[in-house]
C-alpha positions as CSV (number, residue, x, y, z in Angstrom):
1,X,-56.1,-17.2,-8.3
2,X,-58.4,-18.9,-10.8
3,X,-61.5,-19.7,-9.4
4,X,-63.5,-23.3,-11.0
5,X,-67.2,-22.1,-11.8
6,X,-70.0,-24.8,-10.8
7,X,-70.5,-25.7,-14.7
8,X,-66.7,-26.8,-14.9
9,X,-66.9,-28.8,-11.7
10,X,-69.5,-30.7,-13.1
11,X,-66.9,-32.4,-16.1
12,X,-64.4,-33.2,-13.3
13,X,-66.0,-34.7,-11.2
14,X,-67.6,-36.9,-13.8
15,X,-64.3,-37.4,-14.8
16,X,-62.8,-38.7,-11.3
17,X,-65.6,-40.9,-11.0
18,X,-64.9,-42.3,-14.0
19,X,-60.8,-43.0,-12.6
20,X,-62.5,-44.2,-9.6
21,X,-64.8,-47.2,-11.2
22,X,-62.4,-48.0,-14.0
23,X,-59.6,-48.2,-10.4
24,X,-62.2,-50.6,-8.5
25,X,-62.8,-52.5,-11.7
26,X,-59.3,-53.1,-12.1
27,X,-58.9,-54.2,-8.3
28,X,-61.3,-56.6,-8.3
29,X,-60.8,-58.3,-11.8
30,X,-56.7,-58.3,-10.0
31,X,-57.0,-59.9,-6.6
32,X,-59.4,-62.7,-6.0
33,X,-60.1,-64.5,-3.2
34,X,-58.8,-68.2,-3.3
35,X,-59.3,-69.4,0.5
36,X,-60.9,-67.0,3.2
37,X,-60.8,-68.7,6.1
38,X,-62.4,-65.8,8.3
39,X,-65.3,-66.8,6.0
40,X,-64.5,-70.7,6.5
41,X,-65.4,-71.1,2.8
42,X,-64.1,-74.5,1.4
43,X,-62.1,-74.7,4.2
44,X,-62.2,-78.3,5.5
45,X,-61.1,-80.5,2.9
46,X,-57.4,-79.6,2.9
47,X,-55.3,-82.9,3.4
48,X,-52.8,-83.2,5.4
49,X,-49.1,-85.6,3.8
50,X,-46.6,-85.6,5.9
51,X,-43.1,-87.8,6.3
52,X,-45.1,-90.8,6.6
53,X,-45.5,-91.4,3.9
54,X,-41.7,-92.2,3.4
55,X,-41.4,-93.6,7.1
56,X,-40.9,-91.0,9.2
57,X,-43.1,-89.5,12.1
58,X,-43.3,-86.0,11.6
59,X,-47.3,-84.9,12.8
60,X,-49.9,-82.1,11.7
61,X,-53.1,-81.2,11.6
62,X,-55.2,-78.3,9.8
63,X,-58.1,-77.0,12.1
64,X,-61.0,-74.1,11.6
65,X,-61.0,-71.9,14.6
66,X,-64.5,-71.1,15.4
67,X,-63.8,-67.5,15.9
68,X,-62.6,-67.3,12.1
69,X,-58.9,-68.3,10.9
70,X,-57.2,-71.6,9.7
71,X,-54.2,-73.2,11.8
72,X,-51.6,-75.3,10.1
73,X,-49.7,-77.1,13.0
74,X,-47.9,-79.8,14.6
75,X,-44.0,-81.3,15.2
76,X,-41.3,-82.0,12.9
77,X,-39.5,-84.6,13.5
78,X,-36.0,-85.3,11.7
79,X,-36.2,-89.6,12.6
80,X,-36.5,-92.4,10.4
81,X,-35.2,-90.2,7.3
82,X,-38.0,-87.6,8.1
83,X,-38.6,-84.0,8.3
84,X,-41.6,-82.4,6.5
85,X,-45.0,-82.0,7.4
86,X,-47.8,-80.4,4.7
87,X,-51.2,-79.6,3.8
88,X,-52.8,-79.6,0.5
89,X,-56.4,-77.3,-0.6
90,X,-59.0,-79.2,-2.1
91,X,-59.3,-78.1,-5.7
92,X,-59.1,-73.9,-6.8
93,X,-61.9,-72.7,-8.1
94,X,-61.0,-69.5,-9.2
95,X,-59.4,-68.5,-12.3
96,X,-55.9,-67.0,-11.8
97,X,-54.9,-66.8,-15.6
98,X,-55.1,-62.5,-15.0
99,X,-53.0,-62.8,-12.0
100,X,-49.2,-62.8,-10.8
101,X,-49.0,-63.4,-7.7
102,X,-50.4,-65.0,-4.3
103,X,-50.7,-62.7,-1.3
104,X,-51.4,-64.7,2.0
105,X,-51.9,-63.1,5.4
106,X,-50.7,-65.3,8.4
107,X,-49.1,-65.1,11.9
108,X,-46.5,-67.7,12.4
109,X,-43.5,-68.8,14.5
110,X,-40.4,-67.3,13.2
111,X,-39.9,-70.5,11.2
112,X,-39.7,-71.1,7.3
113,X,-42.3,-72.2,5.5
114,X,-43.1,-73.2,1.9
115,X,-45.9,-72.4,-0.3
116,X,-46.9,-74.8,-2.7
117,X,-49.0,-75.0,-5.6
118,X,-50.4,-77.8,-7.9
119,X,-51.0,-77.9,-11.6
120,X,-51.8,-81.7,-12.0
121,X,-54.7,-83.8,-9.8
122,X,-52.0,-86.8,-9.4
123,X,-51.1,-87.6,-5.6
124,X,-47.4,-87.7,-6.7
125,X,-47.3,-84.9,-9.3
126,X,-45.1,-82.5,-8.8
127,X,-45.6,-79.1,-7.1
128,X,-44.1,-75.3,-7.6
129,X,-42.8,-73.9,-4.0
130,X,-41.7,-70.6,-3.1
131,X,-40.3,-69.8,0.7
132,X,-41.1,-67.4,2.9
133,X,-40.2,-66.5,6.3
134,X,-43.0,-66.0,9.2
135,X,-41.9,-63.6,12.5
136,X,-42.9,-64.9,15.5
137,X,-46.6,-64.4,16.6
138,X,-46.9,-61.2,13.9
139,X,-49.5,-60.8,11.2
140,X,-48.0,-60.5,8.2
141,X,-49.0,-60.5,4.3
142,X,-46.8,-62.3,2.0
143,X,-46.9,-61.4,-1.7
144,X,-45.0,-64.7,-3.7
145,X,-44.8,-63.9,-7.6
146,X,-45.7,-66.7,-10.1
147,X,-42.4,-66.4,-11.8
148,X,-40.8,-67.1,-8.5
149,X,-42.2,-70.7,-8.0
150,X,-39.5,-73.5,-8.6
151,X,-40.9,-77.0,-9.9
152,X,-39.9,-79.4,-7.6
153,X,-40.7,-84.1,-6.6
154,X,-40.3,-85.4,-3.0
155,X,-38.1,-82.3,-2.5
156,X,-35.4,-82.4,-5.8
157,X,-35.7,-79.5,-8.1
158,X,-36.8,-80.0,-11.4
159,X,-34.8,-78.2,-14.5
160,X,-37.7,-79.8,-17.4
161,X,-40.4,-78.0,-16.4
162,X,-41.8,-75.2,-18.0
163,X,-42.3,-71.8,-15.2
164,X,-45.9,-72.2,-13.6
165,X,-48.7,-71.3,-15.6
166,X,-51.5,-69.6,-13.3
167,X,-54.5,-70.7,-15.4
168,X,-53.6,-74.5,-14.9
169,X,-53.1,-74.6,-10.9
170,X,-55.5,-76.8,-9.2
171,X,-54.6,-76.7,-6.0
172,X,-52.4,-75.0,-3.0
173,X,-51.0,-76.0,0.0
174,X,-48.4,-75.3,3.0
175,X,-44.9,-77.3,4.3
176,X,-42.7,-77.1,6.5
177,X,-39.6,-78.5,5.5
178,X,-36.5,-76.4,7.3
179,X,-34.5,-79.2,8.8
180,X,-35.7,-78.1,12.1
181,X,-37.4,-80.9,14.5
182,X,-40.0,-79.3,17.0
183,X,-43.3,-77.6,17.0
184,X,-44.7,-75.3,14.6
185,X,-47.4,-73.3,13.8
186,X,-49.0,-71.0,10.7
187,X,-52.4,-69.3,11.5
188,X,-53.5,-68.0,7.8
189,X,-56.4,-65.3,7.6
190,X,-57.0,-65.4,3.9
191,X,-55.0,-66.8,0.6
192,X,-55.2,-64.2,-2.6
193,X,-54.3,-64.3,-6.3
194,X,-53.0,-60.8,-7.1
195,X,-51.5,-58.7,-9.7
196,X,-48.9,-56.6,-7.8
């Protein structure tokens, strides 16, 4: 068996902590921190849009616990042509050109949920959604890639749009649009851009 003498230790281990800062370098210049809301940061300016807007009644709210956390919640109604209830972040302020991905940890209600995202400051410009799929009162983290985003106005697709571009997205938000009436509700722990 070949035995590693004390000066050829001294190499190696240079060498792995070399791997090791180049490793956390990469991690942190990969996954930043949009929204933690165990942190409260730039928390409370998210506004809420829900059917309303286009006569119907659905109801929400977005509310800081004071033990750390962020609830999206309310009902859903399908009347007066309705159905949707959302919530939009006030503006981004990170830079997520050198990432592919958001990662968001929440605990929801078994219902489907979309997230949203914003590359224009216009009330009525449209937004990129992707869809995911909570299990009832679990944590869960939720990785949705960029190139899975689908351009979409007051819920029609849109085929002229170019695929989202993370170093224009201004903002992000949360709806509820599953054609479901009744209560829901998303408690979210952080939102993350990420390179997987």
């Amino acid at each position: 068996m070949t035995m590693l003498s004390a000066t050829s230790l001294h190499p190696l281990a240079a060498l792995l902590c070399a791997c090791l800062a180049i490793t956390l370098k990469a991690d942190s210049a990969s996954n930043k921190m949009i929204f933690d809301f165990q942190a409260s940061t730039n928390s409370t300016k998210w506004q809420v849009v829900n059917d309303d807007v286009m006569g119907g009644v659905s109801t929400s709210q977005f509310q800081l616990l004071t033990n750390g956390g962020a609830i999206f919640s309310g009902v859903v109604s399908l009347e007066n042509n309705g159905g949707f209830a959302s919530v939009r972040s006030n503006p981004v302020r990170e830079n997520l050109s050198d990432t592919s991905a958001f990662a968001l940890r929440v605990r929801g209600d078994g219902r489907r949920y979309k997230f949203t995202v914003r590359t224009e400051a216009g009330f009525n410009a449209p937004n990129y959604q992707a869809e995911f799929t909570t299990k009832r009162g679990e944590w869960e983290e939720h990785r949705l890639a960029f190139k899975d985003f689908i351009p979409t106005l007051r819920g029609r697709v849109l085929t002229d749009l170019p695929p989202l571009i993370p170093s224009k997205i201004t903002s992000v938000g949360l709806i509820i649009s599953d054609k479901q009436a009744g209560p829901f509700r998303l408690e979210m722990s952080w939102i993350k851009g990420v390179t997987p």
